[in-house]
C-alpha positions in Angstrom: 13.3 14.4 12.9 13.0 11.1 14.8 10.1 10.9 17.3 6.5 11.4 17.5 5.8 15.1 16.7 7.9 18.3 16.3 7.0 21.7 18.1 5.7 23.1 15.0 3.1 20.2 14.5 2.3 20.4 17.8 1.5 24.1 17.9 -0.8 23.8 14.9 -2.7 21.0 16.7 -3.5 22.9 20.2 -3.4 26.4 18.0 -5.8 24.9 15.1 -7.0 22.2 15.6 -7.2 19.8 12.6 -10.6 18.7 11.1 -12.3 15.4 10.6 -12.0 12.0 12.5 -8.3 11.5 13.3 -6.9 8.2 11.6 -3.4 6.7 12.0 -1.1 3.8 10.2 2.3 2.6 10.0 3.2 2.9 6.1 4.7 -0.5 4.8 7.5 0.5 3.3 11.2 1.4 4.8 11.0 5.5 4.7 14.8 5.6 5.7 17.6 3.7 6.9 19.9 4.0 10.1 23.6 4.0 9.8 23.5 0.5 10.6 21.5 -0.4 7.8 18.2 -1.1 10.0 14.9 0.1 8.7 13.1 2.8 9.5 9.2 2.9 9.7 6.8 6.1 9.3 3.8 6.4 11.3 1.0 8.9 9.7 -1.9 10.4 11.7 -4.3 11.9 9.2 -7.3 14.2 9.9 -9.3 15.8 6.8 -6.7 19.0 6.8 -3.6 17.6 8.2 -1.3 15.3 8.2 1.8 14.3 10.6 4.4 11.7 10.1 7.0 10.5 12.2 10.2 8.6 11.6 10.8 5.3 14.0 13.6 2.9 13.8 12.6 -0.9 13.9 13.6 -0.9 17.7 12.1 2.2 19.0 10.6 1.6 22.3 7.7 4.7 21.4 4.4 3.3 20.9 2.9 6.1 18.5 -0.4 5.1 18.9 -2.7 7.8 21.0 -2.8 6.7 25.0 -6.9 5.8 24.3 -6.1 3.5 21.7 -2.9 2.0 23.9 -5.0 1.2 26.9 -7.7 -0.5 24.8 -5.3 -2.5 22.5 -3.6 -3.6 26.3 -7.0 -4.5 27.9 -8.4 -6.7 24.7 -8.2 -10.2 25.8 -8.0 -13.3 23.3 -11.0 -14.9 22.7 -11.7 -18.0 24.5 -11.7 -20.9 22.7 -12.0 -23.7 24.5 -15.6 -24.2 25.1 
């Protein structure tokens, strides 16, 4: 499945909620290719109990990333330097 979570993951996340501190990462390695030979990436969000990954091809527009950590990632500024 390409995207960010199937129905079934989904329903065990609102019906049982995982335990533990959610983490997520983007594995380094290719998990599949397309038919056009491009890469495709694998995001993993991890709790204690549970795991999800989800396929991505190298020029998906999906940001996988929770909205939270989106907005904050957006709103971090660069450091100013030139003082």
């Amino acid at each position: 499945m390409l995207g960010l979570v199937c129905c079934e993951c989904k329903h065990r996340l609102y019906a049982d909620p995982p335990q533990g501190s959610p983490r997520g990462c983007w594995e380094s390695q290719p998990a599949a290719y397309s038919l056009d030979r491009r890469p495709c990436f694998v995001y993993t969000l991890m709790w204690d109990d549970f795991r999800i990954r989800s396929l991505h091809p190298a020029d998906s527009a999906e940001d996988a990333r929770s909205p939270l950590n989106r907005n904050d990632a957006q709103s971090t500024r660069p450091l100013d330097e030139s003082w």
